[in-house]
N, C-alpha and C positions, 0 to 999 in steps of 0.2 A: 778777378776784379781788381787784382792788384797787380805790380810791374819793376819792371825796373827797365827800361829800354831806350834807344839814343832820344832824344827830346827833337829832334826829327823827326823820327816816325811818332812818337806819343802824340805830339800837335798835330797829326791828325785824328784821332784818336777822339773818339764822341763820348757821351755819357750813355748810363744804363740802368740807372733803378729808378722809383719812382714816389715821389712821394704827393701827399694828400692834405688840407686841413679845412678848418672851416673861415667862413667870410675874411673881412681885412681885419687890420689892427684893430681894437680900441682904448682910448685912454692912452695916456702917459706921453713918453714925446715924441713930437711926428718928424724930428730931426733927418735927414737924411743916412741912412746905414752905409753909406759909403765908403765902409769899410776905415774909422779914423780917417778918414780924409779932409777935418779940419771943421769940418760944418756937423759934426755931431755934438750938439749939447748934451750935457747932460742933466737930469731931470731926478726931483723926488715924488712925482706924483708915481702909483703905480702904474705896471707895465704890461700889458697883456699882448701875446704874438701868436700869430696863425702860421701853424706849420705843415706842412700836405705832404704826406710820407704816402708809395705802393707799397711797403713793405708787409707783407702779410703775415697770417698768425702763425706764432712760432716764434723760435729764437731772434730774428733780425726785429720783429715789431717791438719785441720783449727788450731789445737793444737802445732803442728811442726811446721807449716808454721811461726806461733804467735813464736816460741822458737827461731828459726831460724834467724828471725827478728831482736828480742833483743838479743840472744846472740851476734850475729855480731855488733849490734850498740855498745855493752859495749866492743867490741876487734878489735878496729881498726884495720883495715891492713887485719883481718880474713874474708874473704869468704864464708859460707856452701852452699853447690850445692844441691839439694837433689832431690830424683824420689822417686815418688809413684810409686810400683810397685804391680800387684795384685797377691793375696796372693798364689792363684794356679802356677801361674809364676815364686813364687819366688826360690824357692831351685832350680829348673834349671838355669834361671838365676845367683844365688852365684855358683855353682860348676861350670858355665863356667868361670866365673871370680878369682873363685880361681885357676882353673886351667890354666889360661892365665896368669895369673899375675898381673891382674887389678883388685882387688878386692878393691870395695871400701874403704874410710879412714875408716868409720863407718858404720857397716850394722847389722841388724837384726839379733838375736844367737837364735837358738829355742834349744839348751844344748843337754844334753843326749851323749848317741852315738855318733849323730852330732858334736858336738861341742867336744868328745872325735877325731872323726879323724882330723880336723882341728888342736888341737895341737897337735896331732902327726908327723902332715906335718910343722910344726911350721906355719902356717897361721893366727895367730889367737894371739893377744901381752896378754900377762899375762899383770894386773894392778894393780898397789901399792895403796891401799886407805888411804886417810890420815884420823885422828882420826873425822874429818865432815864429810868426809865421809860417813863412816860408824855411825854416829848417824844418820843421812840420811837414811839407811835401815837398816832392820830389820836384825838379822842376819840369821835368818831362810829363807829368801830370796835371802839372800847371799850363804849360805849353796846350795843353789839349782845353782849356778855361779860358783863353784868351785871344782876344778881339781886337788888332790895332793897337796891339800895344798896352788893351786893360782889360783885365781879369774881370769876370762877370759871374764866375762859378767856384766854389771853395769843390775843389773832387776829394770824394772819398774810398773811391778803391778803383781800381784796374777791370778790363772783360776781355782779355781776350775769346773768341769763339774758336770749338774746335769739337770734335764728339766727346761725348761722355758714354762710357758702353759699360756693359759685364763683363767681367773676366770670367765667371764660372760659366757662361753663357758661350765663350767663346770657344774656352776650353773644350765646354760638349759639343760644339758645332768642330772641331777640330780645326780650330783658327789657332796657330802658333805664332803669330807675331800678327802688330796690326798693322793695315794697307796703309801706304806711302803714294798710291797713283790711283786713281778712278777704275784702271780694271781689274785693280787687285780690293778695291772696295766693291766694284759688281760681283764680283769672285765669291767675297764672305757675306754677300749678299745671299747667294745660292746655300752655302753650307746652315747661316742660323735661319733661313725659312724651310731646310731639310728638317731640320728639330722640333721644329712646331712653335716657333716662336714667329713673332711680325722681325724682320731684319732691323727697318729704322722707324724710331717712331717720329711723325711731325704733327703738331693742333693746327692743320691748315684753317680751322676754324676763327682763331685771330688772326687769319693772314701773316703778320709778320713772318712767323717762325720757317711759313712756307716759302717765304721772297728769300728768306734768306740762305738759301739753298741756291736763290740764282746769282745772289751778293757774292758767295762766294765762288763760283763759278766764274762771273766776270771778274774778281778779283786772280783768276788764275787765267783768264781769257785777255784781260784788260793791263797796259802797265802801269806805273803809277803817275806818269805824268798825265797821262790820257784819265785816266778816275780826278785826278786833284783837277785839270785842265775842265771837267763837264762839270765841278765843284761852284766856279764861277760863270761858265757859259749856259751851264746847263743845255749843253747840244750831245746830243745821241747818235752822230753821224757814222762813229768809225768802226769798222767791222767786227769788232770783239763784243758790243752789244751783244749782236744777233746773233756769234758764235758762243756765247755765253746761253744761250735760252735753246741754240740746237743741243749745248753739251746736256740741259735739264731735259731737253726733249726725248736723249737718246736714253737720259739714266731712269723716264722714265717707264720705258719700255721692260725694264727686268721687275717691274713690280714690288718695289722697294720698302714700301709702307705700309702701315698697318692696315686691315680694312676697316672702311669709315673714318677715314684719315681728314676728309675734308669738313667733315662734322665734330672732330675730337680738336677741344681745347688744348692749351697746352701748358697751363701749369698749374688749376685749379682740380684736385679732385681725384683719386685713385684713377679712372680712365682717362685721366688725360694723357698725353704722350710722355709729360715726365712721370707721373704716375705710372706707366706702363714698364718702364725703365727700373725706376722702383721698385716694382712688383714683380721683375725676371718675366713680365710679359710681352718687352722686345728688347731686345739688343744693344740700342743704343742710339742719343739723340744726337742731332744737333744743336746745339745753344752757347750762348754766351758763360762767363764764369760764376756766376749766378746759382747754375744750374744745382749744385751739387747742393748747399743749400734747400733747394726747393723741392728736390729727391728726396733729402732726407726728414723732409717735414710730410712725405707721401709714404714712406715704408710702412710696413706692418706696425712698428715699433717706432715709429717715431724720432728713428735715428741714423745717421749718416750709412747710406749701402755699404755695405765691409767690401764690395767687390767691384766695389766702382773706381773705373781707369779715365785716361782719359789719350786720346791723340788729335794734332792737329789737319784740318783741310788735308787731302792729300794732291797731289800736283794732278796737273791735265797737259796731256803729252801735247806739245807744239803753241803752249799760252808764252802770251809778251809779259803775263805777269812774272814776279820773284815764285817763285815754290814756296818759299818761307816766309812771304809776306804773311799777313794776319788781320783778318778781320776782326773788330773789337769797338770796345768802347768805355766810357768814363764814369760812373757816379758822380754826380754833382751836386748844390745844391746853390740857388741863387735866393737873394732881398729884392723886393720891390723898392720902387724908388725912393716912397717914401714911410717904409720901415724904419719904428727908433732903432736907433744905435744898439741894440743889444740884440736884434737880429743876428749880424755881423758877428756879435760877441759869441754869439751860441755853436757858429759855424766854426770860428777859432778855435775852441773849447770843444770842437769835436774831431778835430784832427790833433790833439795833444796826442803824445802817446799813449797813457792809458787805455782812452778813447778808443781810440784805433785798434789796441789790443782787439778789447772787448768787442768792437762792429767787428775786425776780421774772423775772430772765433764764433760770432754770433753768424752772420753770411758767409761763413767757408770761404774766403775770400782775400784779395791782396791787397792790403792797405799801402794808400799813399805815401804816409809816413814809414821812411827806411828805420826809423827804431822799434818800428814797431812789428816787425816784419818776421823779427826772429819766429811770432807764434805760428806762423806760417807753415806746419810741420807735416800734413796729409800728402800723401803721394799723389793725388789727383791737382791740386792745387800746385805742385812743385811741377809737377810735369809743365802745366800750362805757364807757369812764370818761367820756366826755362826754357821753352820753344817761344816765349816772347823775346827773350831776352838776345833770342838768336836769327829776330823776326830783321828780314829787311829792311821792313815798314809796315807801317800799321794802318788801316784804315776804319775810320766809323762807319757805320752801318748805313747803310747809303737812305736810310729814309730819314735819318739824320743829317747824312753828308749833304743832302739835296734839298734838303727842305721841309714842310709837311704837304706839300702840294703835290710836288713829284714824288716824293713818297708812299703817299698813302697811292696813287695811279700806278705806281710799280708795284705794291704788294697784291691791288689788285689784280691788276695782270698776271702777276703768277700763277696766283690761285687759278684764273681762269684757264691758264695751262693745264695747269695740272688738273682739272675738274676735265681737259678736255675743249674747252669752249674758245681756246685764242692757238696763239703761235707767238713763234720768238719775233716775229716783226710784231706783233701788236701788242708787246710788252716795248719795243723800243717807241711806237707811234704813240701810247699809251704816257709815255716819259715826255715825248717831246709834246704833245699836247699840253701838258701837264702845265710846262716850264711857260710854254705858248700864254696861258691864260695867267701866270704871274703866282 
């Protein structure tokens, strides 16, 4: 969840965690939070603000709850109200609130697309950052926050995606190094389903987790002008699509996954697929940075896997993409338009260093702020900031990258791949309808 890479590839680069709260503001001042942009009054009446966090229970919830705390003890008068909301919940829950008018002060931005149609509807407050600010983040982090030139998202850590496995797991399956190309990943596919383990686990149940298996497959089918190029056209024409949904179609022929794969969630609950990981009951996920975090709120014990590794996508022989590209994304977090001023203020105050410390330590993760960085110290976490670091380019999660429209039509689609019930053309027809209907 955290980075450090050319602010080229970062600005591509979507957001990833989610947050939750209740109704809009009330009380105190309805100034604009545009970030100190001149038209923030300020106000002694008091302050009450709504903040909508996915952060689940455990250390990352326990990290807001701890912010939430002190920030209000240091701004008398101020308020924050804040919901946990889970994570499957959340985008329905923000498009109802956006669309009602209640949209929280401060809520979760996963960028892209997304956070393209919000300022279009003006939903969403542009924010001025002052020069702490911005020492604060990176600006390749930033770069992934902005819109024409204005920031609309304060990000709080890095995603890149890539597996997260067992090393003791791998060891007994007689895996001595991990795969670097697709047939050296079919290969340790055979050896940990030899042991009696599931080889990978996926919760094709959210969808997501399952699309994103063909995200990154076109991202090693696809190059990058061709992905940033269907960012704005949203057109499906070119042949790396459909060879992206044969390479899914072929991988899924070795029987990959766990069974009851397309019934298993995938990050609530001992069976779910991180759960599974977890518990030395498969191999190893695919997911975002996230991941290690939400394994270790699933152990036995309650505590980060002692044998959890981690490597990146590996290549697909004859793709127009980079090898080393990296799919991924951003933590963010935006104000409604018209949030007081101390919305803004909360966001500042949580990319200071300290801050940042504590959310990295707290989500196993790479904070935005390069000072804060040093706590950065897990081998799973360094691996994944140093295959970013060496990423060609980065791209977001394409149901970000595209939209929520084409989006959610391509997660679908996969699923119904992989259930059996489509093909790689009607994952790409599937898209292009999508974009068709706006």
């Amino acid at each position: 969840m955290m980075k450090k890479t050319p602010a080229a590839a970062i600005a591509a680069l979507g957001l990833g965690v989610v947050l939750a709260a209740a109704a809009c503001s009330s009380g105190g001042s309805s100034s604009n939070a545009g970030g100190n942009g001149g038209n923030s009054s300020s106000s002694t009446s008091p302050v009450t603000l709504t903040f909508w966090t996915n952060a689940t229970p455990g250390p990352g919830l326990t990290f807001f709850q701890n912010a939430v705390k002190s920030f209000d003890a240091a701004h008398p008068g101020v308020t924050i109200k804040m919901q946990a909301i889970q994570n499957e919940d959340y985008d329905g829950k923000l498009q109802t609130a956006l669309a009602s008018n209640s949209t929280p002060d401060i809520f979760f931005q996963r960028g892209g697309g997304k956070m393209l149609a919000m300022v279009n509807a003006n939903q969403v407050a542009p924010l001025t950052l002052t020069a702490a600010d911005q020492a604060n983040i990176s600006a390749a982090a930033l770069a992934g926050e902005t819109l024409n030139g204005k920031v609309y998202a304060i990000p709080m850590d890095q995603q890149p995606e890539g597996f997260y496995y067992s090393k003791n797991l791998f060891k007994q399956a007689g895996i001595t190094s991990t795969p670097t190309t697709i047939p050296e990943l079919e290969a340790d596919v055979g050896k940990l389903r030899a042991i009696g383990v599931a080889p990978i686990a996926v919760g094709a149940k959210d969808a997501w987790p399952a699309a994103h298996w063909y995200y990154n497959f076109a991202l090693r089918e696809c190059s990058q002008a061709t992905m940033n190029a269907a960012a704005t056209s949203l057109k499906f024409t070119d042949p790396c699509w459909t060879k992206a949904g044969n390479d899914l179609t072929a991988f899924l022929k070795i029987n990959p996954f766990q069974t009851g794969f397309l019934t298993t969630a995938a990050q609530v609950g001992a069976g779910s697929s991180a759960g599974l990981v977890a518990n030395h009951k498969a191999g190893m996920e695919l997911m975002g940075a996230w991941d290690p975090g939400t394994i270790a709120s699933l152990t036995p014990n309650q505590k980060p896997l002692p044998d959890l590794g981690w490597f990146p996508f590996p290549s697909v022989p004859g793709g127009a993409g980079d090898p080393s590209a990296m799919m991924g994304g951003i933590d963010g977090y935006s104000v409604s338009p018209n949030a007081p001023k101390e919305a803004f203020e909360f966001l500042e105050y949580l990319v200071t260093t300290p801050e940042q410390e504590a959310y990295a330590t707290a989500f196993i993760t790479l904070p935005v702020n390069k000072a804060a960085q040093s706590v950065v110290t897990d081998s799973v976490s360094i691996s994944a900031l140093q295959a970013l670091n060496k990423a060609a380019y980065t791209m977001q999660f394409l149901d970000t990258q595209y939209g929520e429209n084409v989006g959610n039509a391509l997660n679908a689609a996969v699923v119904n791949l992989m259930a059996g019930k489509g093909t790689p053309a009607s994952i790409v027809s599937a898209a292009t309808e999508a974009a068709a209907k706006g």
